[in-house]
N, CA, C and O atoms as CSV, one atom per row, in Angstrom:
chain,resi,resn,atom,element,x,y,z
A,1,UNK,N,N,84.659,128.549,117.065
A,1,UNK,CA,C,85.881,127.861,116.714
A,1,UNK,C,C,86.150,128.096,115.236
A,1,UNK,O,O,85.333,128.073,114.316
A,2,UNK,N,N,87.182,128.278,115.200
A,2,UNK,CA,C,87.829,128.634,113.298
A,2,UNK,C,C,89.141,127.762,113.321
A,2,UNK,O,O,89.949,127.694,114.248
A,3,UNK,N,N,89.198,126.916,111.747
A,3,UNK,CA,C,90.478,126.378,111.670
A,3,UNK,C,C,90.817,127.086,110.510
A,3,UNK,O,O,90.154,127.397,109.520
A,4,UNK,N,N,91.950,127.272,110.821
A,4,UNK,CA,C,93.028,128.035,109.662
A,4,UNK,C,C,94.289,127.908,109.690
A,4,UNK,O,O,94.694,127.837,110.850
A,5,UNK,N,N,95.411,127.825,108.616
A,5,UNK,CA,C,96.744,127.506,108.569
A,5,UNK,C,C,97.542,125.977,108.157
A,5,UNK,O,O,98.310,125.407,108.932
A,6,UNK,N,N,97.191,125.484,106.824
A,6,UNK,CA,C,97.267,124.312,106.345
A,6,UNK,C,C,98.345,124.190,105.092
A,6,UNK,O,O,98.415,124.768,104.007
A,7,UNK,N,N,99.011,123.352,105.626
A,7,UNK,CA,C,100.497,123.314,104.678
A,7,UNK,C,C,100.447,122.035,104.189
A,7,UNK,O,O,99.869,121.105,104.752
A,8,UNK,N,N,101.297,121.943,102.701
A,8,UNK,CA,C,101.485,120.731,102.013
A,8,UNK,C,C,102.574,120.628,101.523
A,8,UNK,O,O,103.180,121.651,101.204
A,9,UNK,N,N,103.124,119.379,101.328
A,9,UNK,CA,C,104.333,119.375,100.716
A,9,UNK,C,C,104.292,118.548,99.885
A,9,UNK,O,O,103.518,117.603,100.036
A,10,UNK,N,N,105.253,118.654,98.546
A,10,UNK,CA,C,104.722,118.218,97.372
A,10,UNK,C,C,105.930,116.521,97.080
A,10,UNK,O,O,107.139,116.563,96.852
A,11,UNK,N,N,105.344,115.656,97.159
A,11,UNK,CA,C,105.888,113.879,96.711
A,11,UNK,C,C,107.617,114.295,96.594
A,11,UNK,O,O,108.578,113.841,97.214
A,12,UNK,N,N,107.529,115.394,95.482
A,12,UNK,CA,C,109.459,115.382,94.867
A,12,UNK,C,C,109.781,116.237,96.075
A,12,UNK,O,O,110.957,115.995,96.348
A,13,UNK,N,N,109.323,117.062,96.866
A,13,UNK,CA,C,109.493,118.219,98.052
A,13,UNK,C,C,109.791,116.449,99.366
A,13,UNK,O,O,110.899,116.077,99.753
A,14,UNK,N,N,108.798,115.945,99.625
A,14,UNK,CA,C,108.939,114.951,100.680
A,14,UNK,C,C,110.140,114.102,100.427
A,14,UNK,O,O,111.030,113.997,101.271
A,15,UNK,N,N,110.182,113.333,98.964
A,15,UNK,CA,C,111.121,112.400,98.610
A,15,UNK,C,C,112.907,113.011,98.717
A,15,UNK,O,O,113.776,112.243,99.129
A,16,UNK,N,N,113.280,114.596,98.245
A,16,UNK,CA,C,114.211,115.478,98.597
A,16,UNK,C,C,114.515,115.491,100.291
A,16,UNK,O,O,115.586,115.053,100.712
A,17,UNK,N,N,113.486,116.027,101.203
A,17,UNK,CA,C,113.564,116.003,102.651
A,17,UNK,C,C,114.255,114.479,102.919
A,17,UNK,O,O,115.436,114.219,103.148
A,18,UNK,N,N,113.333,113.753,102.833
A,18,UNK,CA,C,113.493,112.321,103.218
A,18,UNK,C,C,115.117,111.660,103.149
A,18,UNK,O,O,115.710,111.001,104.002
A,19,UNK,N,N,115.638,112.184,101.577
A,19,UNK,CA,C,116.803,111.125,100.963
A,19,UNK,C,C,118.495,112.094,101.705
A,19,UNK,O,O,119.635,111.665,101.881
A,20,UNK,N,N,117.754,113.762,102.005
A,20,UNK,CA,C,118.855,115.067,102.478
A,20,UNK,C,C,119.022,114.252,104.198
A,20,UNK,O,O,120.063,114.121,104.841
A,21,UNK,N,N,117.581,113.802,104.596
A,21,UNK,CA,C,118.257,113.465,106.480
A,21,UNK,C,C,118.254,111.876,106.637
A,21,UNK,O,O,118.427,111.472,107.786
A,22,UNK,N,N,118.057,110.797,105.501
A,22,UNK,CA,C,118.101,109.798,105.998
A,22,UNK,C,C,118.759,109.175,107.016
A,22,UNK,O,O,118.300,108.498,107.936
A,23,UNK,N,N,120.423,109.620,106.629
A,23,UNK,CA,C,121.601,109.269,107.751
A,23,UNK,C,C,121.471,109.678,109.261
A,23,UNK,O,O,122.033,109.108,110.196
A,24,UNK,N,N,120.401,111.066,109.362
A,24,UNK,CA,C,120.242,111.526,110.783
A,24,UNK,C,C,119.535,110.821,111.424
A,24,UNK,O,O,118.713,110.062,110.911
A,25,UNK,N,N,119.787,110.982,113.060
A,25,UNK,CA,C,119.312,109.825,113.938
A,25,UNK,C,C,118.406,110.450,114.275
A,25,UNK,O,O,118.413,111.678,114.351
A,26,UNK,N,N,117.202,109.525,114.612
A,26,UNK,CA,C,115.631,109.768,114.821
A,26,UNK,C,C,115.291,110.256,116.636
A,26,UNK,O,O,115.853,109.946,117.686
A,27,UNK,N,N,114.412,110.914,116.397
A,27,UNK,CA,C,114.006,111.083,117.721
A,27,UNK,C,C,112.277,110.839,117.768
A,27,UNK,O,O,111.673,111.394,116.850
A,28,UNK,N,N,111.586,110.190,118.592
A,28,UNK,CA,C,110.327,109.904,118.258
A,28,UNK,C,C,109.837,111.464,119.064
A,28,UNK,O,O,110.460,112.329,119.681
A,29,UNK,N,N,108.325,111.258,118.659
A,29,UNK,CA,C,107.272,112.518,118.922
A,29,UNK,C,C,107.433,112.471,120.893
A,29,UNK,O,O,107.777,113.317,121.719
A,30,UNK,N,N,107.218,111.788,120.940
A,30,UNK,CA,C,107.281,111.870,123.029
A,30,UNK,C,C,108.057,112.503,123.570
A,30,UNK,O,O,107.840,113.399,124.386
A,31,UNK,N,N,109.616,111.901,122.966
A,31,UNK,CA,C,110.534,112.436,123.280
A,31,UNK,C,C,110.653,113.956,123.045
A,31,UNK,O,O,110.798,114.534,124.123
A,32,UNK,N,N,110.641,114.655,122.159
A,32,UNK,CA,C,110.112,115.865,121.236
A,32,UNK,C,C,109.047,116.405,122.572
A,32,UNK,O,O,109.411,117.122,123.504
A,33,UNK,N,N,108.491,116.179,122.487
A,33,UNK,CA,C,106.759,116.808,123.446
A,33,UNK,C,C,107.720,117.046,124.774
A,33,UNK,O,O,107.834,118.134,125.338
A,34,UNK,N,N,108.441,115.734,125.197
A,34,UNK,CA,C,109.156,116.148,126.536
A,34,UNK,C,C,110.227,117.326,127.056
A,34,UNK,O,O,110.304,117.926,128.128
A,35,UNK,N,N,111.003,117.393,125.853
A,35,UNK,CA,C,111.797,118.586,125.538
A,35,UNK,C,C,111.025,119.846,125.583
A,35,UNK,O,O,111.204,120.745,126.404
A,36,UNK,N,N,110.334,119.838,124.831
A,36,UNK,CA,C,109.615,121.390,124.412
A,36,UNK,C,C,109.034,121.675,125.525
A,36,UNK,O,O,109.140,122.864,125.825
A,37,UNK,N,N,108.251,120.805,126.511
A,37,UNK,CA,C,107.499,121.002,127.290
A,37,UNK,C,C,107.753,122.393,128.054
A,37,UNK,O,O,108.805,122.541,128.677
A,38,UNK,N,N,106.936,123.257,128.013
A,38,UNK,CA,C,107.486,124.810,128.659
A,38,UNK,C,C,107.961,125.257,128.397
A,38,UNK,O,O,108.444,126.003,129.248
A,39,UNK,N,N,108.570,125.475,126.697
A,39,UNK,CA,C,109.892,125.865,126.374
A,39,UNK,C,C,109.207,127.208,126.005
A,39,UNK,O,O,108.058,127.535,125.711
A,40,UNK,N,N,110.741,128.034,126.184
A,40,UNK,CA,C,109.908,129.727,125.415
A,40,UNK,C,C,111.087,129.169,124.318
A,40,UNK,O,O,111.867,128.226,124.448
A,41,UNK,N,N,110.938,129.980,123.357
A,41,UNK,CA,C,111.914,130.257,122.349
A,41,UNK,C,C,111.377,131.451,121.089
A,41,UNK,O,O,110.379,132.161,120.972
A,42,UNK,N,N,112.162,131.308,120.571
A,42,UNK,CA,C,111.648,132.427,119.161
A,42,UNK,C,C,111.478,131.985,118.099
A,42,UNK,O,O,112.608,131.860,117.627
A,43,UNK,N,N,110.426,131.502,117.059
A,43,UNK,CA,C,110.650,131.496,115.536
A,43,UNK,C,C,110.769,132.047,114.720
A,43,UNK,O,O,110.053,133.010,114.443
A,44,UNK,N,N,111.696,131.645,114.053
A,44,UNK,CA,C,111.998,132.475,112.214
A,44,UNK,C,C,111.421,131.144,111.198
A,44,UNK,O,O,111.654,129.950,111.387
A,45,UNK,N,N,110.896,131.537,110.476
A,45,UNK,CA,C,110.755,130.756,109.165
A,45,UNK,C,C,111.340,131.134,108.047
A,45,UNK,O,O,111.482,132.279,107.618
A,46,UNK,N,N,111.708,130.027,107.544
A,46,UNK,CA,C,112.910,130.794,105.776
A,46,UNK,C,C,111.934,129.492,104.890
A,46,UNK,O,O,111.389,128.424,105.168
A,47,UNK,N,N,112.051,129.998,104.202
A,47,UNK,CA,C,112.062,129.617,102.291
A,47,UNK,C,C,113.388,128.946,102.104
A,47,UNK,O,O,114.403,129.639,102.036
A,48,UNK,N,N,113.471,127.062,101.979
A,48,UNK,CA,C,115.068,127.335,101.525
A,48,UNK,C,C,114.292,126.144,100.330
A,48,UNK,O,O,113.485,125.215,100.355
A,49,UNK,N,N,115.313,127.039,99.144
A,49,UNK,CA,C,115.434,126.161,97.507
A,49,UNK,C,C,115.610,124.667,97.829
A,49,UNK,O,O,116.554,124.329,98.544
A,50,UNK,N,N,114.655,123.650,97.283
A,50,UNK,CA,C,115.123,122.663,97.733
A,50,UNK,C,C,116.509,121.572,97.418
A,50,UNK,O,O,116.987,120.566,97.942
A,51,UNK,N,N,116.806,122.477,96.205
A,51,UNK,CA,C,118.207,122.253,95.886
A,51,UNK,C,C,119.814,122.383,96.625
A,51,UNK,O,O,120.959,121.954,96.476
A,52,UNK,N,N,118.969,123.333,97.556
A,52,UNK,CA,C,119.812,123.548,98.990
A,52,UNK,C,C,120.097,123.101,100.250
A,52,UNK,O,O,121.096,123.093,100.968
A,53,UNK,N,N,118.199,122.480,100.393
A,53,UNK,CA,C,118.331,121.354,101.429
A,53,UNK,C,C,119.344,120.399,102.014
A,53,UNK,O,O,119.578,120.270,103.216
A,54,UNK,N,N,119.943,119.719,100.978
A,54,UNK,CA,C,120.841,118.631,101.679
A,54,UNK,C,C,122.436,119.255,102.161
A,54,UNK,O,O,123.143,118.643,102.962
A,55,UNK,N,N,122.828,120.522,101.543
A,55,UNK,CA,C,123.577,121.219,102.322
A,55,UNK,C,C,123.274,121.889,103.602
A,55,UNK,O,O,124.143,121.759,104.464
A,56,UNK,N,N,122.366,122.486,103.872
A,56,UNK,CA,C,121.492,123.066,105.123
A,56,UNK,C,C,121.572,121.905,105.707
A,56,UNK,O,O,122.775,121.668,105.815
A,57,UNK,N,N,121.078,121.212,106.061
A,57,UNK,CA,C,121.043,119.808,107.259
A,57,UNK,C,C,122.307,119.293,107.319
A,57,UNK,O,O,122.621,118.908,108.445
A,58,UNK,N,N,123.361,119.127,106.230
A,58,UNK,CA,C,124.775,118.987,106.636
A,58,UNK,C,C,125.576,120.264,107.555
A,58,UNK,O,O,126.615,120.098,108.195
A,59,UNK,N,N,124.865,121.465,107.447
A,59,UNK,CA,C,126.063,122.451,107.897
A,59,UNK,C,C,125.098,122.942,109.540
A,59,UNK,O,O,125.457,123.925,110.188
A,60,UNK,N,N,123.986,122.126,109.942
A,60,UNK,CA,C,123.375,122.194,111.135
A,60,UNK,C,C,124.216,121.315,112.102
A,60,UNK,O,O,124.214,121.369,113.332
A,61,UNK,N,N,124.913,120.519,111.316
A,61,UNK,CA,C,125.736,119.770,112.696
A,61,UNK,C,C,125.391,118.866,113.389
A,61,UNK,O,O,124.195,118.628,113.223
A,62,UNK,N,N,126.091,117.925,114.447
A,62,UNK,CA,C,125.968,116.303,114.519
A,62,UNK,C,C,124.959,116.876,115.439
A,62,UNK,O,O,124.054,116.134,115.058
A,63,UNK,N,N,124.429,117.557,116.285
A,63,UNK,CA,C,123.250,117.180,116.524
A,63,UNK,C,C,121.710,117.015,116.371
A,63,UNK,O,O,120.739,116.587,116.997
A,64,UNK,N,N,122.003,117.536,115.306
A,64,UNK,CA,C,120.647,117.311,114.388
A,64,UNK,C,C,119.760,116.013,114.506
A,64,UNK,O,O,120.279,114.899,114.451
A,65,UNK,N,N,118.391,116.198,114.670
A,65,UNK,CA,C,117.673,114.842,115.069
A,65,UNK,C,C,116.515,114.889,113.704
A,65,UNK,O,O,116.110,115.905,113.139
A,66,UNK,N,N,116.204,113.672,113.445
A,66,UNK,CA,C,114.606,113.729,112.611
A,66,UNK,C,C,113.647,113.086,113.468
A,66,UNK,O,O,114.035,112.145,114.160
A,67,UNK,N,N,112.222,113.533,113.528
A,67,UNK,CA,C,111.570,113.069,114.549
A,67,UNK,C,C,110.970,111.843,113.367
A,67,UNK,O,O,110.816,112.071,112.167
A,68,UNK,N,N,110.721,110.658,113.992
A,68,UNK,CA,C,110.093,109.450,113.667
A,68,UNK,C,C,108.986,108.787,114.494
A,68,UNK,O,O,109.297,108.304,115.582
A,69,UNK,N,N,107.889,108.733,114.124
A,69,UNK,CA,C,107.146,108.525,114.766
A,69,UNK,C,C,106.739,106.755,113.720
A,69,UNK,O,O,106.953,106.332,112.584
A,70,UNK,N,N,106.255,106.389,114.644
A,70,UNK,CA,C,105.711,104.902,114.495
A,70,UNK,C,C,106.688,103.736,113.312
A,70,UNK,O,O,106.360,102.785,112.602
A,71,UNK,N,N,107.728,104.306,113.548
A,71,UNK,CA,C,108.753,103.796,112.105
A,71,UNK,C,C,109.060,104.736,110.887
A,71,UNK,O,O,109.865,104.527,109.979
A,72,UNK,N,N,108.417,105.582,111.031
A,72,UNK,CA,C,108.201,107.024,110.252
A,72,UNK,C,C,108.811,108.087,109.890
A,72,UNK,O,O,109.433,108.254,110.938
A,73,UNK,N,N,109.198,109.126,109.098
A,73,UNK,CA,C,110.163,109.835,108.900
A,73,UNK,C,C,108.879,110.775,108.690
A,73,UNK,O,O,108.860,111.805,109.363
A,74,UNK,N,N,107.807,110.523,107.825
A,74,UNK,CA,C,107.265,111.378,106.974
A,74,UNK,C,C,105.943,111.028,107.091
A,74,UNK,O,O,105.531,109.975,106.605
A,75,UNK,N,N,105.105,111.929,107.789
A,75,UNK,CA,C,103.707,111.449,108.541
A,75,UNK,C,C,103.057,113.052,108.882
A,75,UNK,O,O,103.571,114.068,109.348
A,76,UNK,N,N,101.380,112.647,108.301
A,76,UNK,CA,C,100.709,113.907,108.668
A,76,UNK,C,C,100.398,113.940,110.250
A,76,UNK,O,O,100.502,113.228,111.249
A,77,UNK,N,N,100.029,114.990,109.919
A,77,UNK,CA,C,99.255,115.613,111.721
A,77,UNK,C,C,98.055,116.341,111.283
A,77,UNK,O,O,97.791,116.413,110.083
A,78,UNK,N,N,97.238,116.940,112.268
A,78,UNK,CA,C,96.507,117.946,111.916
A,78,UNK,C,C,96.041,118.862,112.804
A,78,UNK,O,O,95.290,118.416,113.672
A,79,UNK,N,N,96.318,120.176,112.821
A,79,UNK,CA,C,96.507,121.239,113.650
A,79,UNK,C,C,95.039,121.773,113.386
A,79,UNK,O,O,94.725,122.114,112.245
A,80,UNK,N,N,93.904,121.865,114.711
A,80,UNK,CA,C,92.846,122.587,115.032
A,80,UNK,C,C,93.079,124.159,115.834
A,80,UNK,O,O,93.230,124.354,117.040
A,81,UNK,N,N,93.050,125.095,114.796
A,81,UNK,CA,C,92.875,126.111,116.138
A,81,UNK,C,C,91.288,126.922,116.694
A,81,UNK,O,O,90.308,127.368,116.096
A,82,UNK,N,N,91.515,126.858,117.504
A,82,UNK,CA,C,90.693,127.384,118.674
A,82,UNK,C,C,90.480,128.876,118.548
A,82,UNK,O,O,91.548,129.486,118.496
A,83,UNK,N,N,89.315,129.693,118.481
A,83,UNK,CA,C,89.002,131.161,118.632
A,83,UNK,C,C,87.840,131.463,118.972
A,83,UNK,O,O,87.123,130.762,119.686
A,84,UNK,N,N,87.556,132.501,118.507
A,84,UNK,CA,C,86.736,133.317,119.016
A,84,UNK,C,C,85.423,132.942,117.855
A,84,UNK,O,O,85.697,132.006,117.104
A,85,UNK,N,N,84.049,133.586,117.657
A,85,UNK,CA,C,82.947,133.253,116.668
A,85,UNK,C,C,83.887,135.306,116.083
A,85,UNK,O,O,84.457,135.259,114.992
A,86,UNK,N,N,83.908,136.026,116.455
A,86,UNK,CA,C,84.759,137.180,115.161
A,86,UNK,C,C,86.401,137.053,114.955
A,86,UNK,O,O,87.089,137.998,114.567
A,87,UNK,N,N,86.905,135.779,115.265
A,87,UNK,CA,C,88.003,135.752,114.811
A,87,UNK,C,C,89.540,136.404,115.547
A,87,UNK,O,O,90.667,136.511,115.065
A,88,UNK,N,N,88.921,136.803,117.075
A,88,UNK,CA,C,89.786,137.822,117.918
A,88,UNK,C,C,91.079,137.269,117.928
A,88,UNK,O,O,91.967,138.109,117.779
A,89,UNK,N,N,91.573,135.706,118.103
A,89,UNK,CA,C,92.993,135.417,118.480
A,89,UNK,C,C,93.517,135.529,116.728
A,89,UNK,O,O,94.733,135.675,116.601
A,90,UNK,N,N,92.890,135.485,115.721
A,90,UNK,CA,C,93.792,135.421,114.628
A,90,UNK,C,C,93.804,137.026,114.327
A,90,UNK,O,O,94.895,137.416,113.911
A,91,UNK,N,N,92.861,137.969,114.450
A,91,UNK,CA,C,92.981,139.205,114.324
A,91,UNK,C,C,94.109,139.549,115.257
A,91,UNK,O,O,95.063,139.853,114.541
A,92,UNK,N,N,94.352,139.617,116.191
A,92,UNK,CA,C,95.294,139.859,117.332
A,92,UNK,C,C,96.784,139.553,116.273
A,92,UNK,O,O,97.438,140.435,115.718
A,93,UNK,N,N,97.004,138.300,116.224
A,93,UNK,CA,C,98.131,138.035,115.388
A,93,UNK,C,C,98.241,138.907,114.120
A,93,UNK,O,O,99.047,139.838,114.099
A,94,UNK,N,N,97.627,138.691,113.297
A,94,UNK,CA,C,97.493,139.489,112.060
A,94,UNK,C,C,98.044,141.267,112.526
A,94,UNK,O,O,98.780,141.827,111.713
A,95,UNK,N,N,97.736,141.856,113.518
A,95,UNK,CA,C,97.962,142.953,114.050
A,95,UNK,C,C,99.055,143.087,114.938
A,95,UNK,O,O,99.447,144.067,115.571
A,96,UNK,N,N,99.478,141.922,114.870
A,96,UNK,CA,C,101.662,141.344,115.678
A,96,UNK,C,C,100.734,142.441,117.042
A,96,UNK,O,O,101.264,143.514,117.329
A,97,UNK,N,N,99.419,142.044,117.751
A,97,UNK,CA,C,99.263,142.705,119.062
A,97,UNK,C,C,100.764,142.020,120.324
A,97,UNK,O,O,101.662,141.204,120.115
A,98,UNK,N,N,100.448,142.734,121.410
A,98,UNK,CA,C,102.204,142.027,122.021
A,98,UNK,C,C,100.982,140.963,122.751
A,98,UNK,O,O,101.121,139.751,122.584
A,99,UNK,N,N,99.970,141.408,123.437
A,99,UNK,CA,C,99.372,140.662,123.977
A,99,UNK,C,C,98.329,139.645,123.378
A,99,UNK,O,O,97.259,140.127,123.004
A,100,UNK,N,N,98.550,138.127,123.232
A,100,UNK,CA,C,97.617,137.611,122.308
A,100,UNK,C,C,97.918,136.155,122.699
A,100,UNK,O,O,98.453,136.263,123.802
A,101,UNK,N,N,97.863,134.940,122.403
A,101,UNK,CA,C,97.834,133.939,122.234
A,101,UNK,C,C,96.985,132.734,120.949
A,101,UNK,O,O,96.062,133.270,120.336
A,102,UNK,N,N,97.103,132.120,120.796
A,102,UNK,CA,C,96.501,130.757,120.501
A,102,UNK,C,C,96.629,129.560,121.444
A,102,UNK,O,O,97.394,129.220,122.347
A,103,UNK,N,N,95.505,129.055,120.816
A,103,UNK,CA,C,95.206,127.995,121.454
A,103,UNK,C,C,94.637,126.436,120.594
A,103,UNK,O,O,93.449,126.430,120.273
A,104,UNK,N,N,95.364,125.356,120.299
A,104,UNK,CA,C,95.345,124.563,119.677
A,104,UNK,C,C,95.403,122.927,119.706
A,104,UNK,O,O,96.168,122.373,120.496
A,105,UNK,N,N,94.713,122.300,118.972
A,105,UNK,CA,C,95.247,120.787,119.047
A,105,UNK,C,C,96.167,120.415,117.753
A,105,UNK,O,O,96.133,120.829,116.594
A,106,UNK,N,N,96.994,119.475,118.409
A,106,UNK,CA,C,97.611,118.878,117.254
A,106,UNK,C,C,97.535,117.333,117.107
A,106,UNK,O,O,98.018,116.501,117.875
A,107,UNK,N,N,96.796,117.107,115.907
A,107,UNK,CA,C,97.322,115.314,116.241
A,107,UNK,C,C,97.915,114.402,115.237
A,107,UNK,O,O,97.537,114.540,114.073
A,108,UNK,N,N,98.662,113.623,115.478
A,108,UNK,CA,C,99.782,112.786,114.288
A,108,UNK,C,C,99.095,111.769,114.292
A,108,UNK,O,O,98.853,111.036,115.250
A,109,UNK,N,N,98.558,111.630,112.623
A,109,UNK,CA,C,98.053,110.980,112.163
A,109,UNK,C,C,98.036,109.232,112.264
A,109,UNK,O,O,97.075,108.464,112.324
A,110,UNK,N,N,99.200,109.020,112.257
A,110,UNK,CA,C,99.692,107.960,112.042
A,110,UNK,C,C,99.469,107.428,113.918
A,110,UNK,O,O,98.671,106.537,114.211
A,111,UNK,N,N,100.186,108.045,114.820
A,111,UNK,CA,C,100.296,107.599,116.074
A,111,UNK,C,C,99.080,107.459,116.773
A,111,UNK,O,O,98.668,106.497,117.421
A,112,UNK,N,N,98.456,108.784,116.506
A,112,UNK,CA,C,97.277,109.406,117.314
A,112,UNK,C,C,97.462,109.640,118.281
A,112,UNK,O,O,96.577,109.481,119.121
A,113,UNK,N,N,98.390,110.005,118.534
A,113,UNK,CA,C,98.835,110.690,119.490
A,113,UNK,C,C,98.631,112.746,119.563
A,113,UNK,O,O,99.331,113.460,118.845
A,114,UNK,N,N,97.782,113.215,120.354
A,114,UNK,CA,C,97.509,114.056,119.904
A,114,UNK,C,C,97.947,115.231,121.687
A,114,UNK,O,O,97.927,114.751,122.820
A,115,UNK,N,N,98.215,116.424,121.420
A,115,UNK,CA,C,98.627,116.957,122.409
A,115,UNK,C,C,97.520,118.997,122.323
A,115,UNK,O,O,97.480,119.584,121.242
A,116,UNK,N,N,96.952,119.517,123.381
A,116,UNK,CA,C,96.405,120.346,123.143
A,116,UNK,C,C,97.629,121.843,123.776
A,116,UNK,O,O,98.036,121.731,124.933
A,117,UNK,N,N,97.922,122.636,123.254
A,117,UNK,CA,C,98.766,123.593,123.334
A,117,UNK,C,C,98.295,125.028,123.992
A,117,UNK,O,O,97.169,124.840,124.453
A,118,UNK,N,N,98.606,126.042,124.160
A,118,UNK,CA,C,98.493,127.599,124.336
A,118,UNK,C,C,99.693,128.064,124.078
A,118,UNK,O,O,100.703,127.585,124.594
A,119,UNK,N,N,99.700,128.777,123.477
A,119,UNK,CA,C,101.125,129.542,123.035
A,119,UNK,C,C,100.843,131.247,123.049
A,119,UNK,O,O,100.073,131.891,122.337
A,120,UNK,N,N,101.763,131.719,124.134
A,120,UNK,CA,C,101.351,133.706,123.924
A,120,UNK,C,C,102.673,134.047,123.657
A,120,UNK,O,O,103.583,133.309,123.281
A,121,UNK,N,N,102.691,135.631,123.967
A,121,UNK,CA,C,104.111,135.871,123.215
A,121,UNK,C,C,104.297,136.371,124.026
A,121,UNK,O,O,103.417,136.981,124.635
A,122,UNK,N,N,105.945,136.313,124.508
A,122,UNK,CA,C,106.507,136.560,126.085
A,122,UNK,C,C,107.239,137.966,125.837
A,122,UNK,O,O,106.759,138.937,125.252
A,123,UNK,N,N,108.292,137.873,126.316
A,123,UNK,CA,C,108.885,139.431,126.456
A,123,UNK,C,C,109.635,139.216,124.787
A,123,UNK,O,O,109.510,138.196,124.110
A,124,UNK,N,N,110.168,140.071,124.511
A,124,UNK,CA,C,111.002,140.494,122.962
A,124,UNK,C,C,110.449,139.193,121.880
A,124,UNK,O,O,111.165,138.622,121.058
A,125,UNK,N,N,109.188,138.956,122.103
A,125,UNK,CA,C,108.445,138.367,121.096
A,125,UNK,C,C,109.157,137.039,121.092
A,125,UNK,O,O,109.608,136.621,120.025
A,126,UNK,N,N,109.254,136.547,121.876
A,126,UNK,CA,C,109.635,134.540,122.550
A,126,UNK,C,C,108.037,134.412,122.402
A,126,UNK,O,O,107.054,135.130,122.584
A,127,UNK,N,N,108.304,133.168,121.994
A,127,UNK,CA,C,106.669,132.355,121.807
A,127,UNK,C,C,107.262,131.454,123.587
A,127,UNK,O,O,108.317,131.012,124.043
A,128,UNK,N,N,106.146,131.564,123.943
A,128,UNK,CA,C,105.803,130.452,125.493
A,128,UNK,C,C,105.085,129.951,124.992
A,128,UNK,O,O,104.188,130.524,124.374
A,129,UNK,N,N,105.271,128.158,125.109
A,129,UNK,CA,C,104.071,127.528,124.788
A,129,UNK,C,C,103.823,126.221,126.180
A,129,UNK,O,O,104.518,125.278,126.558
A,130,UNK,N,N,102.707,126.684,126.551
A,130,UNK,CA,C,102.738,125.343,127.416
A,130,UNK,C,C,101.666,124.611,127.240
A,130,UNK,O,O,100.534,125.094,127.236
A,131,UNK,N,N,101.971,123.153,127.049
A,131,UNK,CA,C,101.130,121.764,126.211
A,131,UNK,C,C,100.553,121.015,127.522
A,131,UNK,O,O,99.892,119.983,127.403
């Protein structure tokens, strides 16, 4: 087993997020888990200036949700992943192989509510993840 892939966000980074979606309506973690459940889709990740933030979440549109968990806007988790003892599912990735997966727990700190995942990569590089 190997854990790797740990993100932070910095007090003026959280307090910016927080004050850009206050007005948006919450969706708790269950609800969230129920949606996704089986979902394929694709990710992109961007870099956005956080000076930009509160325009970005205005020009996403009324359906925009923030997930809230236990009264919460802003709450850790902590993501375990699962491999091999030489590292085969993160080598696989690292090498964008087509055939590969992970396999992971996630759990929110605050709720404890925790859910275990597999995610491979489907046709034109859609992540499938089923929880």
């Amino acid at each position: 087993m190997a854990v790797y892939g740990r993100q932070r966000v910095t007090s003026a980074g959280r307090a910016a997020v927080l004050a850009a979606t206050a007005g948006l309506p919450p969706i708790d973690l269950e609800s969230v888990a129920a949606q996704a459940e089986l979902q394929n889709r694709v990710d992109r990740a961007y870099l956005v200036p956080l000076k930009d933030f509160p325009a970005l979440v205005t020009g996403l549109g009324p359906d925009l949700r923030v997930v809230e968990s236990v009264g919460r806007r802003s709450f850790g988790y902590e993501s375990v992943y699962f491999d091999t003892p030489d590292l085969l599912t993160y080598r696989a990735h690292l090498q964008r192989r087509r055939r590969r997966f992970k396999a992971r727990t996630r759990t929110y700190l605050d709720s404890g509510l925790c859910m275990f995942e597999v995610k491979t990569v489907g046709p034109r590089g859609a992540t499938v993840k089923a929880g």
